[in-house]
C-alpha positions in Angstrom: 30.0 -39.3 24.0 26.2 -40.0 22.7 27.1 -37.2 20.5 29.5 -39.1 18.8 27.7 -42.4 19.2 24.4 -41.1 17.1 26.8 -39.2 14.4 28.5 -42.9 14.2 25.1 -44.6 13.7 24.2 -42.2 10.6 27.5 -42.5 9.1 28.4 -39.0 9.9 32.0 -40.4 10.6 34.2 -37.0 10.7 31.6 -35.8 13.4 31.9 -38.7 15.4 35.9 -38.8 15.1 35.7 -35.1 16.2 33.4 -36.0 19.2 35.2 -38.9 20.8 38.7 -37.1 20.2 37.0 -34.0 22.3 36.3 -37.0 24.9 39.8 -37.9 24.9 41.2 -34.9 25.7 38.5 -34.1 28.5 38.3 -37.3 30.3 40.8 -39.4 32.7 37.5 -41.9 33.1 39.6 -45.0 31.8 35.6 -46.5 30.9 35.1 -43.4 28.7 38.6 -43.7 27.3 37.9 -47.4 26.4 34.8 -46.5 25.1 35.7 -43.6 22.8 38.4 -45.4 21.6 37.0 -48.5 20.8 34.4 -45.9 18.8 37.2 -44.9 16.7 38.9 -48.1 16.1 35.7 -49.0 14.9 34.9 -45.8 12.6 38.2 -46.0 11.1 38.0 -49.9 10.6 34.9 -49.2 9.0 36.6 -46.5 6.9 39.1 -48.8 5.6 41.9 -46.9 7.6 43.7 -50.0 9.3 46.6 -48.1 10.5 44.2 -45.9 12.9 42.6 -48.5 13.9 44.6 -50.3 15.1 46.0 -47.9 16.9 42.9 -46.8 18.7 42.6 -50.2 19.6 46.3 -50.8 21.0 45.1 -47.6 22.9 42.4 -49.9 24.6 44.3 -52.4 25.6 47.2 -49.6 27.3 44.1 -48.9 28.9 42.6 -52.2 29.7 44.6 -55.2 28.7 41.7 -57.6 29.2 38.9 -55.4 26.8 37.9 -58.9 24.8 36.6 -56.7 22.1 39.7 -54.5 21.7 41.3 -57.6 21.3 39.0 -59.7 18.6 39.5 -56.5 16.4 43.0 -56.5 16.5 43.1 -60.5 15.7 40.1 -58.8 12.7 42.2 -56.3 11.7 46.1 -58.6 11.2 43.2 -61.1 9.6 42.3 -58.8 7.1 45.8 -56.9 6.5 47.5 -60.5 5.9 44.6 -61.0 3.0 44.8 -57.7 1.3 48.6 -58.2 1.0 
């Protein structure tokens, strides 16, 4: 996971995707299933790819329907879909 954390912070976003999707599939830890995918809601919001985030992010809240941050970027997200339409 800190892999994938310090490729996020230099921008070295196909790394980190790769990292926190090796997470995924290696972990039943619902805190570093939250975690990894909040990562990648956050890389592909960052990215521009809405559709993946948001879906990363819906994937929080399966995991943890109270993750307040999980849920600001999904309100984020609808905010800035409903102004690029």
């Amino acid at each position: 996971m800190n892999i994938g954390a310090d490729y996020q912070d230099h921008g070295r976003f196909p790394e980190a995707i790769a990292e926190y999707a090796s997470v995924i599939c290696l972990t039943s830890d619902p805190k570093l299933l939250t975690v990894a995918y909040e990562n990648l809601g956050s890389i592909y919001y960052r990215v521009g790819d809405f559709p993946r985030a948001l879906e990363s992010y819906k994937r929080v809240l399966q995991i943890n329907p109270e993750e307040t941050r999980a849920i600001i970027a999904i309100g984020a997200l609808r905010s800035e879909q409903i102004e690029h339409r």
